[in-house]
C-alpha positions as CSV (number, residue, x, y, z in Angstrom):
1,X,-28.1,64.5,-43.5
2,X,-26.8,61.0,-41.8
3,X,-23.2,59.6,-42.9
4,X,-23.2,57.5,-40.3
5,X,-26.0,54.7,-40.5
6,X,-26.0,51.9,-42.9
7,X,-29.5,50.3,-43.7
8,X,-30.1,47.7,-46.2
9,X,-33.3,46.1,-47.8
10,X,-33.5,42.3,-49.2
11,X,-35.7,39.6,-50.4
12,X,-35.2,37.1,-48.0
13,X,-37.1,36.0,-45.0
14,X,-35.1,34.0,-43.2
15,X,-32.5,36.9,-42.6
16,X,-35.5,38.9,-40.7
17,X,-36.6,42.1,-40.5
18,X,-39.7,44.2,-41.6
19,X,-41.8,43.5,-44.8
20,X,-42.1,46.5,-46.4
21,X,-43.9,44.9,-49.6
22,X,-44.4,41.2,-50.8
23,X,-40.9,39.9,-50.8
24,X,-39.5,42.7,-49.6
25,X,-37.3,43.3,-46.2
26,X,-36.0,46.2,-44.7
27,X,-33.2,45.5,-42.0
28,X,-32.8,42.1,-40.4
29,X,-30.1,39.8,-39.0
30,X,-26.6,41.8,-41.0
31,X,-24.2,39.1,-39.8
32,X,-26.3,36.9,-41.8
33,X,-27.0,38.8,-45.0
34,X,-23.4,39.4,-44.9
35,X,-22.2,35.4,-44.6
36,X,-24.8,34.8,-47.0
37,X,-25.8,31.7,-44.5
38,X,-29.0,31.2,-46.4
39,X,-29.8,28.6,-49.2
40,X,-31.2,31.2,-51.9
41,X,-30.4,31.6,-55.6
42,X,-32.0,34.7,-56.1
43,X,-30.6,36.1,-53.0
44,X,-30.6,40.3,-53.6
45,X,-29.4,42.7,-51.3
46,X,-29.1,46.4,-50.9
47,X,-27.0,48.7,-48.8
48,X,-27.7,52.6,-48.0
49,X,-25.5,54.6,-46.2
50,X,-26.8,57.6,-44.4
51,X,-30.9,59.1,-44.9
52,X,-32.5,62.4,-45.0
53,X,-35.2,62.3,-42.7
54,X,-38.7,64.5,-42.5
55,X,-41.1,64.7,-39.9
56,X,-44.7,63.3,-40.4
57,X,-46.6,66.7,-41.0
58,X,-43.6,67.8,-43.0
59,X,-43.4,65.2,-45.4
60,X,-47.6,65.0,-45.8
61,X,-47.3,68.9,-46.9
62,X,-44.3,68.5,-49.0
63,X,-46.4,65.6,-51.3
64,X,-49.6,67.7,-50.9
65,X,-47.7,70.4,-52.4
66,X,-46.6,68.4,-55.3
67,X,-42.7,68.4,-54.3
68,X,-43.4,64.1,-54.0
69,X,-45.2,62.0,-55.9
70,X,-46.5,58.7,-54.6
71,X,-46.4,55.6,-56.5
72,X,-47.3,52.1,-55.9
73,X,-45.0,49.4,-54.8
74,X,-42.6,48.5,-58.0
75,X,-41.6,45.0,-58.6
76,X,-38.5,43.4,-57.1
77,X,-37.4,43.3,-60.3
78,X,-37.2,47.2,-60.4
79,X,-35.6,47.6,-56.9
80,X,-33.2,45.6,-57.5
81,X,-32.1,46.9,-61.0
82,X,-28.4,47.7,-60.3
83,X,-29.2,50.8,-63.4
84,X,-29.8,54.0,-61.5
85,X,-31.0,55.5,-64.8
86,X,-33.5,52.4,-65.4
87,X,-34.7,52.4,-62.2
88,X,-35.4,55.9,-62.2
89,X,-37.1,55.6,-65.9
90,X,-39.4,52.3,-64.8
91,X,-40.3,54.0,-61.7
92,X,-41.5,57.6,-62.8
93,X,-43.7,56.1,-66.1
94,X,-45.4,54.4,-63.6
């Protein structure tokens, strides 16, 4: 386990990084994000401290042993649900 990183996710392309999904960023300019320098209303922003991290092989044979499932992309609107219980519901009836 990792205390020490902080990653974040957003849906705004001007602050940069990589598009995981339609609309949605992983990493990017943090100064930025931070200052919220960017014209956007719907601006939405998450921050994660710290991962747990698997290798490629390990993670493949973990899913095709059932411990994972794999589910399609949700919507933004599900992301960024600040409910840890609703986003866990939507996300498993999928």
């Amino acid at each position: 386990m990792d205390h020490e990183h902080l990653f974040f996710i957003h849906n705004q392309p001007e602050i940069g990084g990589d598009e995981i999904t339609d609309g949605l960023y992983y990493s990017g300019d943090f100064k930025k994000a931070l200052n919220n320098q960017i014209p956007a209303l719907n601006y939405k922003m998450k921050i994660f401290v710290g991962y747990c991290g698997w290798d490629r092989e390990q993670l493949l044979d973990e899913i095709k042993e059932g411990d994972w499932r794999v589910l399609p992309s949700p919507s933004l609107g599900i992301i960024f649900n600040d409910d840890i219980t609703t986003i866990w519901n939507l996300s498993v009836d999928k």
